[in-house]
C-alpha positions as CSV (number, residue, x, y, z in Angstrom):
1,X,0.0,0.0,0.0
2,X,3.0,2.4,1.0
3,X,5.1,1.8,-1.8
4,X,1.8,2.4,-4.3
5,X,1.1,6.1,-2.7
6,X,4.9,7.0,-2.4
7,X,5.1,6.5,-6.8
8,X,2.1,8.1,-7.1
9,X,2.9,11.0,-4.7
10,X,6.7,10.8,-6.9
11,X,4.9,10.5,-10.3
12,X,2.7,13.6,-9.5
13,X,5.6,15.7,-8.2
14,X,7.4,15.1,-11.6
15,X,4.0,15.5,-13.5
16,X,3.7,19.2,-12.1
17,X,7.3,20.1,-12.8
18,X,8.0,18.5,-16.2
19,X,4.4,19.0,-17.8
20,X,3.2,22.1,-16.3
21,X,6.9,23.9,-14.6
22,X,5.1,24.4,-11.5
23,X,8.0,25.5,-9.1
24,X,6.5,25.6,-5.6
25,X,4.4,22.0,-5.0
26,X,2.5,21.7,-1.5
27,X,1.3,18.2,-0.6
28,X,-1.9,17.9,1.5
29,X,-3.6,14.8,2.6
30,X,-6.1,13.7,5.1
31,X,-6.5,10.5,7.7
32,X,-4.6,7.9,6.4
33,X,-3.8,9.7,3.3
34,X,-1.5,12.1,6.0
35,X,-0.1,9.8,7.7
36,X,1.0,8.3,4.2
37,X,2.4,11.8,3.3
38,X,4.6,11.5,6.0
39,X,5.9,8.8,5.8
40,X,6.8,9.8,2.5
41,X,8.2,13.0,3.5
42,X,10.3,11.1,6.2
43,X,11.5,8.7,3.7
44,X,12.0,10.9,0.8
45,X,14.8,13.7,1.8
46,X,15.2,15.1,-1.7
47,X,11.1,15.0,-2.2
48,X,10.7,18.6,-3.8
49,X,7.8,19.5,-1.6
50,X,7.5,23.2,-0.4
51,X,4.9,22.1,2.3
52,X,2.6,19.8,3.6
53,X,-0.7,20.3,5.1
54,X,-1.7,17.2,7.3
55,X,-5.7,17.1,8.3
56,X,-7.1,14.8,10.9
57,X,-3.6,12.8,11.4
58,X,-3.1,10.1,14.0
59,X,0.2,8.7,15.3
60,X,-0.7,5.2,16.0
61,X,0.7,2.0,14.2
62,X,3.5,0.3,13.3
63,X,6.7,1.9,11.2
64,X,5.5,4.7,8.7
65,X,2.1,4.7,10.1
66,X,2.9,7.2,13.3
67,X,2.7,10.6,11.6
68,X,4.2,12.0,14.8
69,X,7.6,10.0,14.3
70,X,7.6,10.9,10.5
71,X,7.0,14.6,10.5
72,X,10.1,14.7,13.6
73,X,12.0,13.7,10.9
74,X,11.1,16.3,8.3
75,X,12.0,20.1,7.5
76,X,9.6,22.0,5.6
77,X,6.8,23.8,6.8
78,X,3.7,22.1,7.9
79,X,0.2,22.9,9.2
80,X,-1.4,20.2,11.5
81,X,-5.1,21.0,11.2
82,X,-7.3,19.2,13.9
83,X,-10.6,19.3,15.5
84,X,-11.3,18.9,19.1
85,X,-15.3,17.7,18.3
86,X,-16.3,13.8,17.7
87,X,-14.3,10.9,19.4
88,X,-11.1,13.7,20.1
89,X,-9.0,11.3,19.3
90,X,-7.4,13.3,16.4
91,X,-7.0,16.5,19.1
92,X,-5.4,14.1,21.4
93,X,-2.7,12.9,18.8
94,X,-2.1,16.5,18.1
95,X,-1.7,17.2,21.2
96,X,1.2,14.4,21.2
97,X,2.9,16.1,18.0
98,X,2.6,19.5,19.9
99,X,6.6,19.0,21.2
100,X,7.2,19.4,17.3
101,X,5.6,23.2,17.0
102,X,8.3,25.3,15.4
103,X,8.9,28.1,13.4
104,X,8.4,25.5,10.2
105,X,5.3,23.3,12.2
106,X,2.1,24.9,13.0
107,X,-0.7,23.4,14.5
108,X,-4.6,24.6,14.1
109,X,-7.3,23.3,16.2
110,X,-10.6,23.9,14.2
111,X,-13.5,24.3,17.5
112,X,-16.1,21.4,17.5
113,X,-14.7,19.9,13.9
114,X,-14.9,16.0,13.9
115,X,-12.5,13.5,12.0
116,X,-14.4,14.6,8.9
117,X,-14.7,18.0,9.3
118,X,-18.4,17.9,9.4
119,X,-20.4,20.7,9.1
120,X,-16.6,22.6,9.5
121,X,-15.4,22.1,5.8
122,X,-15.1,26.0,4.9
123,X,-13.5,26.8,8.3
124,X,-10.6,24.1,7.1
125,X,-10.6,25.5,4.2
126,X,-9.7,28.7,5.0
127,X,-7.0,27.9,7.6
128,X,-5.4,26.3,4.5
129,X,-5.5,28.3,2.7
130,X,-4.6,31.2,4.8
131,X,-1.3,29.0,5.6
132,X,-0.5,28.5,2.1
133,X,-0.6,32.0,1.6
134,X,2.1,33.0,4.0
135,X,4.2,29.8,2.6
């Protein structure tokens, strides 16, 4: 499964550059597709990403499921975006990543947000794209 997402994240990386010269490339993903953008990152040092945005990530699993121990290993910037609403299970695993906070690793709580963003799409929408602006 992880070797399928990291050559597709790699094919789409060299898609944008060599068909379309796009110069700045920001990867987002959500649930297990963040935790699989991690491990990517972690695994990949020379992966051409200018950012990632990780939405509703968990740490739990065995090696490159723990997004925590994958995005300690990266240096680009990253927003964590979380809700605190549903189960709270994805505002307690941020809470476990908080140690990483830097000036290249923001976290965002969206209020009352579940696992799926319910009913909170447009409000994680706009903290992304507020971040990408700044990035």
């Amino acid at each position: 499964m992880f070797s399928q997402a990291f050559h597709t994240i790699e094919a789409s990386i060299n898609y944008l550059k060599e068909q379309h010269q796009v110069k700045k490339i920001f990867l987002i993903g959500h649930s297990m597709g963040s935790r699989m953008a991690s491990a990517y990152l972690a695994a990949t040092p020379q992966h051409g990403i200018n950012g990632f945005v990780g939405i509703g990530m968990r740490n739990n699993g065995d090696h490159p499921l723990d997004a925590g121990e994958n995005l300690g290993k990266v240096s680009l910037p990253v927003l964590d975006l979380f809700g605190d609403g549903g189960n709270h299970k994805d505002f307690y695993h941020a809470k476990d990543r908080s140690h990483l906070i830097s000036d290249l690793y923001k976290q965002q709580m969206v209020k009352n947000a579940n696992h799926r963003f319910t009913q909170h799409q447009n409000e994680m929408i706009e903290a992304v794209i507020n971040w990408l602006k700044i990035h």
